[in-house]
Phi, psi and omega in degrees: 000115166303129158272133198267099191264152176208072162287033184206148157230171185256131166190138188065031162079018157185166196256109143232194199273102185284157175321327198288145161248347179301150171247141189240090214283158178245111168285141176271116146335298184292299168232061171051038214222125180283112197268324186194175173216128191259146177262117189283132145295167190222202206279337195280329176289339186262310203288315194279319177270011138292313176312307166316298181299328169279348165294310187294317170315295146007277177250007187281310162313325142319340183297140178273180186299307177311339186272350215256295169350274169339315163279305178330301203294339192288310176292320158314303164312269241297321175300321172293321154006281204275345194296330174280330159308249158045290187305293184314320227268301160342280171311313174290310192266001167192019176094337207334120189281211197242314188319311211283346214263339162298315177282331211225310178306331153309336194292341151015248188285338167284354157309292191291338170317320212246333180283327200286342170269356196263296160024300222278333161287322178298130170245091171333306189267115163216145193239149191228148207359268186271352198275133153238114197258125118342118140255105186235107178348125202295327190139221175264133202260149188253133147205133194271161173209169173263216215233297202275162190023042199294298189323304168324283198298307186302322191293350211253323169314293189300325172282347165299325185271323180272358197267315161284331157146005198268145162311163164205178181193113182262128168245096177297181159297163140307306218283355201204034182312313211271003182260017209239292201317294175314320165286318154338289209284332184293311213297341170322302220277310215289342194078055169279158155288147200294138198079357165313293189245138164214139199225140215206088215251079136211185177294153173337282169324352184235277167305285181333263196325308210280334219260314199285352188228358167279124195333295158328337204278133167241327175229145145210162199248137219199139136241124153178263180264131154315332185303314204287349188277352210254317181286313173314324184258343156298322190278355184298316181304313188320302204249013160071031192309133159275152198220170185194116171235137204214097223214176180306161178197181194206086206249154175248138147222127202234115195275126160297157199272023208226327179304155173264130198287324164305300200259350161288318151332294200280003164303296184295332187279336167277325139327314175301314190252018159328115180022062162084001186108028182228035178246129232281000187270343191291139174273103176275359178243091180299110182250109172263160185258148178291351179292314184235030156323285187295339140332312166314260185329295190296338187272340236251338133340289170296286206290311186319322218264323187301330194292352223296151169268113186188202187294081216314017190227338180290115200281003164251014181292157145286305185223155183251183167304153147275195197274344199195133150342303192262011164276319179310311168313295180325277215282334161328315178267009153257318183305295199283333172316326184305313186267340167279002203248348168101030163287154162249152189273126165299301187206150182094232192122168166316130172117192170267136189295157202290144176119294198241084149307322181251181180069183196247066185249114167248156187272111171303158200204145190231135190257115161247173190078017196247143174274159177289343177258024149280141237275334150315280186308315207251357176252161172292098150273329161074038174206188175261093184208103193265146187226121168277075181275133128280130167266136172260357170183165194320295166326311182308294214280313166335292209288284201325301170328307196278009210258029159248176193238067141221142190214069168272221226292189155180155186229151188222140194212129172183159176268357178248121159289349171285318198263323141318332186270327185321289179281023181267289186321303179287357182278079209279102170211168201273332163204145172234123199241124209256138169031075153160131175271340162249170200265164183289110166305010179243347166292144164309158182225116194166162196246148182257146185056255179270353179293004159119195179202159211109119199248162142228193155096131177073218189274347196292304196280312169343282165337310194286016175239001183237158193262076180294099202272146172211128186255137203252140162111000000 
């Protein structure tokens, strides 16, 4: 097996050899086998690629709408291009199932597709009675991205910052080198002017700190864990950095007694195990009505075999790997936590699934019997592992809901829509979604409480990158 070195990083419009020297190996999940390897940029490669990009603000920040549109649309081409690279890259480097990276990964190149339309419409210059209020570019925007949908999230950032006039410096995961490398070589492909986008692939502790606390730095923009978001807005503070955290979540989906239950169930199950279970918007909180419990358990029974655990290049797998060893260890250790806390186990358990000897593959697993303050409900597993609470009424299921200190998504599945929208409406989360688990792409998108703060996606993300000045007189 060739192994894949990506020793460069981008910055100012051309690939080089970074300062940083650690390497860093790159693992296939499904079978624990080193695929590539990366070279870490370090804090003088992050310190250099504020420079470029603040070199670049100048004038990039000047552009008119037709030119900025015009690079958008050249970075859209270049992603779709690239989308089959991509799928593969995807798969290889974090299990990705075929459902996700065929369903979700086009959402790409329509990031910039969708800041180019809003472009076209967007009025910069607005007056409110004698005021003429300037929305004018925050400067250089910083973006972290994770591992998992690393095309998506970056794509949906850059186009937002450039799209306002703002420069960026993307810090991708480690963990998602080979999906980087491929986006790098798109952004390469479109012709920006140089230090417009620049991309510098190290650790948190290093890069991250260093991009998140530079003086130059005007904006960042972050999807990931709460713990990092929580560092991010510390480091953030001396200069009074605008942020957009994209954080940790719990999501409840919640069948009201009334919902058909075969199809609201595999609506959740399918959510719950949204890219293996690693996703920060997925409903890990099943709230069933104590009336149709058992209803609830049995379908939930019938639908697990679509859930199966296996190879991820196979298009009839369900669920894939999680990403890393030591996330498999992570989630291994909630599984047994789960059985200590008195849950019963429905379905899945411990190990690896019958079958699979190799990879970081956990048996998807559903917990019935569970209270909401157990430590399955209320942390953040980041794997496929579902948790089933009963309720006994509407009020009931509001508060168990509203009752974590996180609120990225939340789902209401019923058959009367007036009485779904009542509890959609008491529900704190940044979006809620009646009978269907993905959101309208023209909605904010973003968490209420420890799930962050900040919107993207439309004029909501557009906006967080701009400065309104209002001039008078």
């Amino acid at each position: 097996m060739t192994v894949r070195k990506i020793h460069q990083v981008y910055i100012d419009g051309h690939f080089v050899t970074p300062h940083g020297t650690e390497i860093a190996p790159l693992y296939n999940p499904a079978s624990e086998q080193v695929v590539g390897e990366v070279r870490l940029a370090d804090e003088v490669d992050a310190r250099a690629a504020v420079a470029a990009a603040k070199r670049a603000l100048a004038g990039y920040s000047r552009t008119t709408k037709r030119e900025r549109i015009a690079l958008l649309e050249r970075l859209s081409s270049a992603f779709a291009d690239r989308l089959d690279d991509l799928k593969t890259a995807m798969t290889e480097e974090y299990g990705a199932v075929r459902g996700i990276v065929e369903g979700l990964l086009p959402l790409a190149p329509k990031m910039f597709d969708e800041a180019a339309a809003l472009l076209a419409s967007y009025e910069f210059r607005q007056t409110r009675g004698s005021t003429t209020v300037s929305m004018d570019p925050l400067g250089v925007a910083v973006a972290i991205t994770p591992w998992n949908l690393s095309a998506v999230f970056v794509a949906q950032k850059v186009a937002g910052a450039l799209a306002a006039g703002c420069t960026v410096v993307v810090k991708p995961s480690e963990l998602s080198a080979l999906q980087t490398q491929i986006m790098t070589e798109a952004f390469d492909a479109a012709d920006l002017p140089p230090g417009v986008v620049n991309v510098v692939t190290g650790r948190g502790a290093t890069v991250g700190d260093t991009l998140t606390s530079h003086p130059d730095v005007a904006k960042v923009d972050f999807t990931g864990s709460t713990a990092v978001g929580r560092q991010i807005m510390r480091n953030a503070a001396d200069t009074f950095k605008r942020l957009t955290l994209e954080l940790g979540g719990k999501s409840p989906t919640v069948l009201l007694d009334d919902a058909d239950i075969p199809a609201a169930v595999g609506a959740a199950l399918t959510s719950g195990f949204l890219n293996n279970g690693q996703t920060c918007f997925a409903g890990t909180r099943i709230l069933a009505p104590e009336s149709r419990l058992d209803e609830v358990v049995e379908a939930i029974e019938s639908a697990m075999p679509a859930f199966a655990a296996g190879d991820p290049t196979d298009p009839a797998t369900g669920v894939g790997p999680v990403v890393s060893q030591a996330q498999f260890d992570r989630v291994q250790g909630y599984i047994r936590l789960g059985k200590e806390e008195g849950a019963h186990l429905l379905t899945g358990g411990e190990g690896r699934p019958e079958g699979l000897d190799k990879g970081w593959f956990v048996k998807p697993t559903v917990f019935t019997g569970v209270r909401n303050d157990m430590r399955i409900a209320r942390e953040e597993i980041f794997g496929p592992v579902l948790v089933v609470i009963s309720y006994r009424d509407d009020d009931e299921a509001v508060a168990i809901a509203n009752d974590t200190p996180f609120g990225l998504q939340a789902h209401v599945f019923s058959s009367d829509a007036q009485r779904a929208r009542r509890v959609a409406e008491r529900l704190e989360a940044g979006t809620v979604l009646i009978n269907r688990i993905f959101g309208d792409p023209e909605a904010p998108f973003g968490g209420m409480k420890q799930s962050g703060i900040g919107r993207h996606h439309h004029t909501y993300g557009l906006e967080s990158y701009l400065e309104p000045r209002a001039i008078t007189g």
